[in-house]
C-alpha angles and dihedrals in degrees: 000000000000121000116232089248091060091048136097107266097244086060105038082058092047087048086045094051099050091047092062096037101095082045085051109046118078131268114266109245118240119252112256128225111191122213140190143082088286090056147088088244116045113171132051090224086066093046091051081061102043099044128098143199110299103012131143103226104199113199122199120233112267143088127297116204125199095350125141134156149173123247119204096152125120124234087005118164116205112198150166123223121191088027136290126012111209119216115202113182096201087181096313119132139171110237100332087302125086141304094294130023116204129196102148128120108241096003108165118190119191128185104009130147118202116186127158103026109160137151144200087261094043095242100110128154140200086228127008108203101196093158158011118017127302142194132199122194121180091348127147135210119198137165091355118138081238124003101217118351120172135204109249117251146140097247096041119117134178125195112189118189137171090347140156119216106181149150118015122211114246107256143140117285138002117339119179127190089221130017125173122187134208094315131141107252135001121192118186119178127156093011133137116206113181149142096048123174118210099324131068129278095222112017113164130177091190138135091226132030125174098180101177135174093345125148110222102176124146096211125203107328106012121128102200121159115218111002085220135006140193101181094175102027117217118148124339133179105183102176126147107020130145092211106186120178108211116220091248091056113138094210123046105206116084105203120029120175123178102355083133100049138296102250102160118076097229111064116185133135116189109189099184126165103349131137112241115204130181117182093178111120091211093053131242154207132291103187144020116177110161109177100086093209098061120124105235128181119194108188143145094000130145119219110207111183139030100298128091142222113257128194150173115249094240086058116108108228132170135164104000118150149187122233133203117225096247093057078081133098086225115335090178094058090045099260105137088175113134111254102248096251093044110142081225099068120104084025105119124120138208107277097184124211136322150166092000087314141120098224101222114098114239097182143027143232110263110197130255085031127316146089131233125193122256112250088223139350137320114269114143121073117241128043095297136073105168 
């Protein structure tokens, strides 16, 4: 075979041009399927059955009563035009399991609303992702029995962004936001998860967690368990977080990984540049790691409330503080900014790398859900550099 550069220049432009052809010519459109009570097409549970592999499935803002549907396609978009689309269980309910069932590879769902979901064994869930891999942008969970729960497998993945996981209906039993089995990766950046009711706001079984500039706070009211678990360990990168106990909390420790077996190979929990906040007037407890051989990296925290920050001698920590309410712009309000002549400020130290992660934050939680880059470095502790 001759290389373009051996070869006569009218070929070696005919070769070169060929080459870039496929780069040059213009993405094929997706296919559209169009959704909602003025078209051909009315209910998501039809459309569940008419898509295919690779469509974009446009739904029309509304509310959606009492529809709920599987999804097995492929490279399927899911997404609301003319703003949100509502979905109201009313009863309804996808295999026994929640509003929507997923089980596509590279599925991606935007702008959706899920409220209601319940089920005959009271473990119903907005969305069930048994399969495949899924992401949500600018969705919201309310009034479910769970908000998201998966399967477990090794294949799964579960990308969360700019979502808000709230209220859970009373029932018996725990009840999580979100709940991730036994997959291979979880990823959670820009999201608000709140209002829980015996159960957690964030509990993962996964091998891998990048839980980044979120904001888990049980707000007035709310009777969440852990703010955040890791009951089998594996990998977590928690950076960026503004953590906050509420004082009706029913379990006072905050952050929990492995108490239920490491059964992952790799153990490492890596807690970076997050606000830590406890509201119980007993005091609680930051932090519960039970198998002894995890790594675990404590740096550039701020600790707001009575408790410490215990640790195990083998743990790396650096700069971690505690901070007293009044070093912020308005703590009661929920700004967890330092206050511009905070001592604290310009305090951060090198965290290294881990789980795949620079440690150093590059961007910042944005309420009611959402996330903004940061205009330099980091180089406050805590969640916030503004």
């Amino acid at each position: 075979m001759m290389w373009p550069e051996a070869c006569p220049p009218l070929r070696r432009r005919t070769l070169l041009m060929a080459g870039l052809a496929p780069a040059l010519a213009p993405a094929r459109a997706a296919p559209v399927l169009q959704v909602g009570p003025r078209r051909a097409v009315k209910s998501l549970a039809a459309a569940a059955r008419q898509a295919r592999d690779g469509m974009l499935v446009e739904i029309d803002a509304g509310d959606y009563v009492g529809d709920a549907a599987t999804w097995t396609q492929n490279e399927l978009t899911l997404r609301a035009v003319g703003g949100r689309a509502r979905l109201v269980a009313a009863g309804a309910h996808a295999q026994g399991k929640g509003l929507f069932v997923t089980t596509g590879r590279r599925m991606r769902i935007e702008g959706l609303d899920f409220s209601g979901a319940t089920v005959p064994d009271r473990n119903g869930a907005g969305i069930r992702l048994e399969a495949g891999s899924l992401t949500l942008v600018d969705c919201g969970f309310r009034d479910n029995e769970n908000g998201l729960l998966t399967a477990s497998g090794d294949d799964i993945e579960l990308d969360i962004v700019d979502c808000d996981f709230g209220t859970i209906l009373p029932r018996e039993g725990k009840t999580h936001n979100l709940y991730v089995g036994a997959i291979k990766r979880l990823a959670v950046t820009g999201s608000y998860f709140h209002h829980g009711l015996h159960g957690h706001l964030l509990k993962s079984r996964a091998a891998l967690n990048h839980i980044l500039y979120n904001r888990l706070s049980d707000e007035i009211g709310g009777r969440a368990s852990y703010e955040l678990e890791f009951p089998n360990g594996g990998v977590a990168v928690v950076m960026g977080n503004l953590i906050v106990q509420s004082s009706t909390t029913e379990n006072p420790h905050v952050i929990s990984f492995g108490v239920e077996g490491a059964s992952w190979p790799k153990q490492a929990l890596y807690l970076v540049n997050n606000t830590l906040v406890d509201q119980l007037p007993s005091g609680g407890i930051w932090l519960r790691v039970a198998p002894r051989e995890a790594e675990v990296v404590l740096a550039n925290n701020l600790l707001v409330g009575a408790p410490k920050l215990a640790a195990e001698g083998h743990w790396t920590r650096r700069a971690n503080f505690s901070a007293d309410w009044d070093e912020f712009v308005r703590a009661a309000r929920d700004d967890y900014r330092l206050k511009p002549g905070s001592a604290l400020r310009g305090q951060a130290a090198d965290a290294g790398e881990g789980g795949g992660l620079k440690l150093m934050p590059t961007r910042e939680y944005r309420h009611p859900h959402g996330s903004q880059a940061l205009s330099g470095s980091a180089r406050n502790p805590g969640a916030f550099q503004g």
